[in-house]
Phi, psi and omega in degrees: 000309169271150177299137169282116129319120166325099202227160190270329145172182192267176163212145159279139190229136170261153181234131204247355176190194184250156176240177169307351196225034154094333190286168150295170175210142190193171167245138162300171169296006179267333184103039210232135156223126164318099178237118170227175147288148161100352194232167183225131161325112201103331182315127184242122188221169182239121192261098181278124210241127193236321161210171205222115167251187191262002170236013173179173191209142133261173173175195190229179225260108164319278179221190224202090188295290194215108201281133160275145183297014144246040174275164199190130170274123146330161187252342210255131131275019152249041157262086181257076170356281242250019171231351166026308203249006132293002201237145170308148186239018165315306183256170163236343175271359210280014204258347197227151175282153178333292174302310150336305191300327199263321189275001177245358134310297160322336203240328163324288187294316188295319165339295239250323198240030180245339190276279151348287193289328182071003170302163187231014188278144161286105173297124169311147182286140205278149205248125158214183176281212188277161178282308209255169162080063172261330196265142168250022148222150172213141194215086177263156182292135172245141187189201165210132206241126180032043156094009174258131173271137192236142159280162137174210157233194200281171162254163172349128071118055181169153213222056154263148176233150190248104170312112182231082175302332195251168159198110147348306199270336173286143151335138191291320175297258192335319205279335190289309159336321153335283204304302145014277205288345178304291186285357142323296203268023194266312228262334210225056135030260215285002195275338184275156190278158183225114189294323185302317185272339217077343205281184200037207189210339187275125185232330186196167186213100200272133178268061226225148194234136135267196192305323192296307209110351154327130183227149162238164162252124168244137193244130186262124197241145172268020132242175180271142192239352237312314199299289192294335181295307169315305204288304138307313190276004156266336194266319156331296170286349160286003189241329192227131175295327206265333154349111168248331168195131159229140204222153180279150153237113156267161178328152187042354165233198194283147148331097184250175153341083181269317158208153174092206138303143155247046169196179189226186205237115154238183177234154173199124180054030197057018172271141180251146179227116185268113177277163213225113171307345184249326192294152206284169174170146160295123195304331197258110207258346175290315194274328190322307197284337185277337179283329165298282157012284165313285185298358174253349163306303180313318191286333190079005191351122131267132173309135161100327194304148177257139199235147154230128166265156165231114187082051279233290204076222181271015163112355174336294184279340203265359188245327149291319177288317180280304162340328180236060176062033165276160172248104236239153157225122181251140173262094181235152186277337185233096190357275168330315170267002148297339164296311172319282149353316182271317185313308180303309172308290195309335181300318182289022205019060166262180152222161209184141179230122177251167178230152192243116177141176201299150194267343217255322177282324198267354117002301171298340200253029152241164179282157144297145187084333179304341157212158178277314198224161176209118178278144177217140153201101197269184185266158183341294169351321202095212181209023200293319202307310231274343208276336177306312196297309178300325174294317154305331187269333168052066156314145155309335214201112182229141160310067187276123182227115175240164168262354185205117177309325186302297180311299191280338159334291210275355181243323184299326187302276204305352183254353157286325161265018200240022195104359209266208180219136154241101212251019148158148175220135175223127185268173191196119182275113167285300164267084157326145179065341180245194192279331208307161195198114154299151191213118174253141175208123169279117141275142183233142168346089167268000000 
């Protein structure tokens, strides 16, 4: 079924769930666990075990004894089993059904905070959409594939690039944008970067959709480019109508402005937010409004209560929180999206006050008692900087909306030793096809 490899030897393996990093995991007959790509919970399989340690081992799937009823045909035609370093490595699941995929996200996140964390809590079952057309961004590689320059993405844990004229999981805008920069960059060669020579400029192509169907591109160059970047960004508005702006990042600075807008317009729970091409925003625009939802059922609003968002981005949460009488101060690191984030209140004719800067610094510079409740949502890293300062100022009530079971697993232990509760976690597939998985989890005073 998989290309061969050097392997140590074979095993037959039964496989019993999905793991945190995309493989399946099962035990051979010896009672040994088995982590491969590529297999699905149930699956009975013959495994070429490629390295080996003394309590599990991996490798990849030979052939395929007894296929599991959650087994599934991929959708992509760059998900390719039975190719492993051909195959896109954006997804790892398309392989499993949906429903599989979701209850081994639950078991995930339980996994992470009963092992990691030392919680005893039942994680709630994970809430999700549709698998595919979810994302509104999309940010693919330029590169060269059999001697032609190509979009696409990286393969698995390795910087081949894999041609992807299609992407399944992107939004029908974004994916036409592709198609678009594919034939720019058919006609025009030499404009793609070539990592082996050095030669060209065009190194990527960030793709962003809002709610409305507006879209932007920003082309990421390995120099300033301006002339040629204009020249792309005309050719562009001739292939996709719904185009608003496009903009270059060259090494070490921000995005600017080539043509159009550099931002789109989204709505979420009826609120409107004007992004910013670099500022962070969720990618999943469908589960996005439920996940907030969730998180102000957890915060408790009271008119008046002092709110601190952490790590605010352009203000998602922090504007929700002010819609429902909170007095909010958000702390963020990126210029842009704090501007974004005062733009936004004010359009919404809410108030908020943000600050720009480390949030772990800026964090010292309040009391205990300056807030009731404090929302956070930090990057894959966690908040590990951040938690002594959060125990201290010691909210009643704190928010975790994470991106990596682990991290929080690992930020929950110290704040479960530092006073708190941890009185419920609900995971949320954000990401379809892949292992990644959100977690909104409330602590609360114990």
């Amino acid at each position: 079924m998989s290309e061969t490899k050097d392997i140590r030897r074979q095993a037959r393996v039964e496989f019993h769930g999905l793991a945190a990093g995309g493989e399946a995991v099962g035990r051979d007959e010896g009672g040994k666990t088995i982590f491969a790509p590529f297999a699905a919970p149930g699956d009975v399989a013959l495994v070429g075990i490629e390295s080996e340690k003394k309590s599990f081992g991996r490798g990849l799937i030979a052939s395929l004894e007894v296929a599991s009823p959650q087994r599934i045909t991929p959708s992509c035609p760059q998900f390719r089993p039975a190719t492993p370093s051909e195959s896109c490595g954006g997804c790892s699941w398309q392989h499993v059904s949906l429903e599989a995929q979701r209850r081994a996200k639950r078991e995930i996140v339980q996994n992470a905070l009963t092992r990691i964390g030392g919680q005893t809590i039942e994680v709630e079952e994970c809430v999700g959409g549709d698998g595919f057309r979810y994302r509104n961004k999309g940010d693919f590689v330029i590169g060269r594939a059999q001697g032609q320059a190509e979009l696409g993405f990286f393969a698995a844990a390795s910087h081949d690039l894999v041609p992807a004229p299609t992407c399944p999981i992107q939004r029908l805008e974004n994916e036409e944008i592709l198609t678009a920069a594919r034939e720019i960059l058919q006609a025009h060669p030499a404009w793609g970067f070539d990592a082996a020579s050095g030669r060209g400029f065009w190194r990527r192509l960030v793709a962003r959709v809002g709610m409305n169907g507006e879209t932007l591109a920003t082309l990421v160059t390995s120099r300033e480019a301006t002339v040629e970047c204009a020249e792309i960004a005309s050719l562009l508005q001739k292939r996709v109508p719904h185009l608003t702006g496009v903009l270059e990042r060259a090494p070490k600075g921000a995005a600017r402005s080539v043509w159009g807008r550099d931002h789109l317009m989204e709505s979420v729970n009826g609120l409107e937010f004007r992004v910013t091409a670099d500022a962070f925003w969720q990618v999943n625009s469908q589960i996005s409004p439920w996940l907030v939802q969730t998180a102000l059922v957890m915060a408790q609003v009271q008119r008046g209560q002092k709110a601190l968002d952490l790590f605010c981005g352009a203000g998602l949460f922090a504007l929700h929180l002010a819609r429902e009488g909170a007095v909010v101060t958000g702390i963020e690191t990126h210029q842009g999206a704090i501007k974004d984030a005062t733009f936004n209140t004010g359009h919404n004719g809410l108030s908020a006050k943000f600050r720009a800067g480390d949030a772990a610094r800026e964090l010292g510079k309040f009391r205990p008692g300056d807030f009731d409740l404090i929302l956070l949502d930090p990057p894959r890293a966690g908040a590990a900087e951040c938690l002594p300062a959060l125990a201290r100022l010691a909210p009643e009530r704190l928010v975790y909306v994470s991106c990596d079971p682990a991290t929080l697993a690992r930020d929950a232990k110290f704040l479960t030793d530092n006073g708190y509760e941890l009185q419920r976690a609900i995971p949320f597939d954000l990401f379809p096809q892949t292992a990644h998985v959100e977690t909104a989890a409330l602590f609360t005073r114990a």
